[in-house]
Rosetta silent file (secondary structure, phi, psi, omega in degrees, C-alpha in Angstrom):
SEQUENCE: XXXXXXXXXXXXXXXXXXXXXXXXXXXXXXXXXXXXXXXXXXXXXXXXXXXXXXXXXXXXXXXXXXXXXXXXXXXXXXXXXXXXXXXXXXXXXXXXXXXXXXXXXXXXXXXXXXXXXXX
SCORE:     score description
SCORE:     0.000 S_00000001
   1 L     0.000  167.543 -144.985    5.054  -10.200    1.606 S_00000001
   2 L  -131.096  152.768  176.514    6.767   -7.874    4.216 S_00000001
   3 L   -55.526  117.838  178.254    7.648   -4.087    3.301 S_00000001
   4 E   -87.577  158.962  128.545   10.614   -4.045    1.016 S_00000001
   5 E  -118.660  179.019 -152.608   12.717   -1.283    1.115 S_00000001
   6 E  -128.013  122.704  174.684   13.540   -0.191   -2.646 S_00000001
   7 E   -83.312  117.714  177.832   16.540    2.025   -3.273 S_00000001
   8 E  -130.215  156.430 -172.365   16.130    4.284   -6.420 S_00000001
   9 L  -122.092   96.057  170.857   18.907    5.926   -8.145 S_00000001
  10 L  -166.127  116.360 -172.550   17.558    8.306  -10.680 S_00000001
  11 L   -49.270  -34.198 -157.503   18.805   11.818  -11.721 S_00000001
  12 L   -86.139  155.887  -59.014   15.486   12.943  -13.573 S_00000001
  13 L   146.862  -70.794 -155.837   13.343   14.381  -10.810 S_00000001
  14 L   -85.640  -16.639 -178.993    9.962   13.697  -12.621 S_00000001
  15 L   -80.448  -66.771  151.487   10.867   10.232  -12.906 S_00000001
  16 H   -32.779  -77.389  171.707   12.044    9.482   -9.403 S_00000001
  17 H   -39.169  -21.659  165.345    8.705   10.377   -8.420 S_00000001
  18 H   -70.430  -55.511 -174.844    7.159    8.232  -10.343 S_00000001
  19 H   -48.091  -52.606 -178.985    9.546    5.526   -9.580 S_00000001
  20 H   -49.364  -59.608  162.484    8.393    6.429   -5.673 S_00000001
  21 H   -16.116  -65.024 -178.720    5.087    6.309   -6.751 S_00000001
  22 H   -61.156  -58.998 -145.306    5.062    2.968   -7.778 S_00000001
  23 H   -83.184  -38.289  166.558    7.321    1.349   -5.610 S_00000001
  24 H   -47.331  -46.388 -163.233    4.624    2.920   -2.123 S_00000001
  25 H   -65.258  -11.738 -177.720    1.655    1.509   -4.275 S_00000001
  26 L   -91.760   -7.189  169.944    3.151   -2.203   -4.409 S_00000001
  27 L    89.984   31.647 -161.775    3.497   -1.452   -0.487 S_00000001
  28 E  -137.096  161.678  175.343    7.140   -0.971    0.072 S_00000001
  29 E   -77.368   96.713  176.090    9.515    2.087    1.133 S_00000001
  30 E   -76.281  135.792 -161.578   10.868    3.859   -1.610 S_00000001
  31 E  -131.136  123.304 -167.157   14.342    4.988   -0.500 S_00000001
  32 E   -87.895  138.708 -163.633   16.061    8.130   -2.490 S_00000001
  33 L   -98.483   91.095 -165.258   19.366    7.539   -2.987 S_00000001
  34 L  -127.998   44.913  168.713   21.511   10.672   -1.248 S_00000001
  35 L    80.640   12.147 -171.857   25.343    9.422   -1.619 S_00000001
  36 L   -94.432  153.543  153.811   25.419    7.670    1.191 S_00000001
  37 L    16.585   58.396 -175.757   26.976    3.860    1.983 S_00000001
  38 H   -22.462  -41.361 -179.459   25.047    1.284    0.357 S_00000001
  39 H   -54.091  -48.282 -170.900   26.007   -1.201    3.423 S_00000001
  40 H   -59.798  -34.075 -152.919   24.024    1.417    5.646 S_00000001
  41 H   -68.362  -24.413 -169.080   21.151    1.500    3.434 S_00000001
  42 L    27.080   67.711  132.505   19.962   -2.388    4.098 S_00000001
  43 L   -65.107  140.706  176.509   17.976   -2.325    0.549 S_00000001
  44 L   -88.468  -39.912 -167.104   16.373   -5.168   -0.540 S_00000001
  45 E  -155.589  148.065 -176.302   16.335   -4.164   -3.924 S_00000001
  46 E  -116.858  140.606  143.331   17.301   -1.084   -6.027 S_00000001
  47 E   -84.321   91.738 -155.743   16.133    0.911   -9.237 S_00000001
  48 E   -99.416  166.108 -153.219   19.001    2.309  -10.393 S_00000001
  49 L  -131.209   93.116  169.366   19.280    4.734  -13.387 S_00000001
  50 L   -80.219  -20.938  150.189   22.957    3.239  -14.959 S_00000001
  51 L   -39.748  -40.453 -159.591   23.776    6.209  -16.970 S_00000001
  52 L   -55.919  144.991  167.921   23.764    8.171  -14.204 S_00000001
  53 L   -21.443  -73.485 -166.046   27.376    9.602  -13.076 S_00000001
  54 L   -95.626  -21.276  171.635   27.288    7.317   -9.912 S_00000001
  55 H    10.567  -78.553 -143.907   24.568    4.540  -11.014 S_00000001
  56 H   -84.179   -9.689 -175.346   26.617    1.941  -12.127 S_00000001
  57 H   -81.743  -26.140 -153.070   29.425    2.242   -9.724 S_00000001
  58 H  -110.584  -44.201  164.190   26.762    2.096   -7.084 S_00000001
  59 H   -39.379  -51.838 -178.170   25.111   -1.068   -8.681 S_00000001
  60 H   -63.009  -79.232 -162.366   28.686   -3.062   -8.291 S_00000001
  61 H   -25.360  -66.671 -170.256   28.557   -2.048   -4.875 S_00000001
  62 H   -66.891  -31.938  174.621   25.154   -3.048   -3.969 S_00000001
  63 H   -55.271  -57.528  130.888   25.709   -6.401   -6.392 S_00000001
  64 H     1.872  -59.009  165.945   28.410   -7.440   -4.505 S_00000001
  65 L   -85.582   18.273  172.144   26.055   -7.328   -1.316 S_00000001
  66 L    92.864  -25.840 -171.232   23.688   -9.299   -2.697 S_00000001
  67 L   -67.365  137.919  172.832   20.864   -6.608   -3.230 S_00000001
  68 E   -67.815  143.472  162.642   18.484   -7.215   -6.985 S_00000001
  69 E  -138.186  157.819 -169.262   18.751   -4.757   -8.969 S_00000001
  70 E  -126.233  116.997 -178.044   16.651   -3.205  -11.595 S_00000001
  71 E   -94.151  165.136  140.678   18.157   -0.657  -14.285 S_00000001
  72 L  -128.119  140.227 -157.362   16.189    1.490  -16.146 S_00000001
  73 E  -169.293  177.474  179.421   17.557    3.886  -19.047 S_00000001
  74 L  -112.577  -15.646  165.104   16.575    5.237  -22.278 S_00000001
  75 L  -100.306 -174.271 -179.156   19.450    3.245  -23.991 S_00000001
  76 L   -87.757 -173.420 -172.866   19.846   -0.507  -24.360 S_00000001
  77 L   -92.505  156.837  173.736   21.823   -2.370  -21.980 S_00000001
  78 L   -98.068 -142.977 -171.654   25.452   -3.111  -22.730 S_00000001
  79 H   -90.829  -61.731 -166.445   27.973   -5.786  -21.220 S_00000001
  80 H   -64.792  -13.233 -170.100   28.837   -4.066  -18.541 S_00000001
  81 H  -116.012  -30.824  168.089   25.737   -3.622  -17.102 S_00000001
  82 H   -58.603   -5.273 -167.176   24.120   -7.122  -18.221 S_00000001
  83 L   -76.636  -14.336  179.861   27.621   -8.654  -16.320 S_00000001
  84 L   -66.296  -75.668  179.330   25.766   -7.196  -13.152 S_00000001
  85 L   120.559   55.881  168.127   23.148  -10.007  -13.918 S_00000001
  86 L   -34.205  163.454  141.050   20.075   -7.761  -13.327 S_00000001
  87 L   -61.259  -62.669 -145.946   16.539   -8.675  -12.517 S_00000001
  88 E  -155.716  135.126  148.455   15.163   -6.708  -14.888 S_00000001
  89 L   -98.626  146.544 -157.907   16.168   -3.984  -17.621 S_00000001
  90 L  -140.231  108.910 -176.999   13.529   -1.865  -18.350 S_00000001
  91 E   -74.333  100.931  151.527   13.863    0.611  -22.046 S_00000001
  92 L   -34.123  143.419  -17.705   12.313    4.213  -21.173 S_00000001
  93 L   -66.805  167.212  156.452    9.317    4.867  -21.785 S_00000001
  94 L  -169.685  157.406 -154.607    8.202    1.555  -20.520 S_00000001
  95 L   -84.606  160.188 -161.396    4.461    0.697  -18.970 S_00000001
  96 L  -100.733   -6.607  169.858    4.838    0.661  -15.290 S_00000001
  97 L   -70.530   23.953   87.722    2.830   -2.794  -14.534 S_00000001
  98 L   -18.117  -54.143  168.170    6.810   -3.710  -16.058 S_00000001
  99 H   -80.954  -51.089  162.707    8.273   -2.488  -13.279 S_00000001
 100 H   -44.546  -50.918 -176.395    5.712   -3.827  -10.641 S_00000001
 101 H   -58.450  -47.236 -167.308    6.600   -7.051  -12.151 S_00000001
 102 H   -79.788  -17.328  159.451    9.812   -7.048  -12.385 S_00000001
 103 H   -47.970  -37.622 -165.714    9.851   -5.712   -8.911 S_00000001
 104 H  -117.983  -19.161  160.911    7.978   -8.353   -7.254 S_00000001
 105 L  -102.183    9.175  164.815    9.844  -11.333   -8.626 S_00000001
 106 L   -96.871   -5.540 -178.169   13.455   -9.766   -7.603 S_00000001
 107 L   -87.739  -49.799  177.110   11.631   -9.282   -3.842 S_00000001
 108 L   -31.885  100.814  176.979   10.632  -13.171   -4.377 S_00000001
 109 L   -35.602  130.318  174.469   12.690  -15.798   -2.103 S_00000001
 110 L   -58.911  130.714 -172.615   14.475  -18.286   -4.422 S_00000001
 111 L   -60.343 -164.613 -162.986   12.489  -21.344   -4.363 S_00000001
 112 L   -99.979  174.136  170.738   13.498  -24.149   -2.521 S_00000001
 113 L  -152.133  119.442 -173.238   14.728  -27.513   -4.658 S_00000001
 114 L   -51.456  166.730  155.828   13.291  -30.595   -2.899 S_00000001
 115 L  -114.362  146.287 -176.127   16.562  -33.101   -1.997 S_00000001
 116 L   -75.760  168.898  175.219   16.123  -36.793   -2.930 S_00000001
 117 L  -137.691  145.739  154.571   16.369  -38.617    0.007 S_00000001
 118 L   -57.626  172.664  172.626   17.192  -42.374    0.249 S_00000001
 119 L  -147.310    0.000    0.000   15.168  -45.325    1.242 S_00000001
C-alpha cells in the first residue's frame, strides 16, 4: 500500500496527536486540518471530529469529492452524520487498533466483480 495522506479534523489538541500518532505508525501522512480548501488538500481519507464547529460541514465537502471518512466523537452518531455513509464511527474512548482498522479498509480499493462473459 502507497502513503495515504489522512486529513484529521479534531479540536482537542491531545487527541489530534494521538490521531497523528497513529495514522504515521500505519505509514501514512497525517495532515492537520488548518481551514483551508478541501479540493487543495488531495486527502485520501479523513478523521474528522463531527461536533466540531466546522467538522461536519467539512465532511459534506470532502464526501461529495469522494474522500472516506472516519468520525470520531464522544456522542453517538445521528442521521445526519450516518447520511454521510461513513467508513467507520468510532465512540470516544475507543482502542486505537479500531481506528487502524477502520483506517485501512476505507484506504482499500473496492474490489473488482468478475463479469460473466459468454461462450
Amino acid at each position: 500500500m502507497s502513503v495515504a495522506k489522512i486529513l484529521i479534523v479534531e479540536p482537542h489538541a491531545d487527541i489530534r496527536s494521538l490521531l497523528e500518532l497513529v495514522v504515521r505508525r500505519l505509514g501514512h501522512e497525517p495532515m492537520v486540518w488548518d481551514g483551508s480548501d478541501p479540493e487543495s488538500l488531495s486527502a485520501d481519507a479523513a478523521v474528522i471530529e463531527p461536533g466540531e464547529g466546522a467538522g461536519l460541514a467539512l465532511a459534506r465537502r470532502l464526501r461529495r469529492l469522494g474522500v472516506p471518512l472516519l468520525f470520531t466523537s464522544i456522542f453517538p452518531a445521528d442521521r445526519e452524520v450516518l447520511d454521510l455513509q461513513p467508513a467507520a464511527y468510532l465512540v470516544k474512548p475507543f482502542p486505537l487498533y479500531a481506528l487502524e482498522n477502520a483506517l485501512g479498509a476505507a484506504l482499500e480499493p473496492p474490489l473488482a466483480v468478475p463479469v460473466a462473459t459468454a461462450l
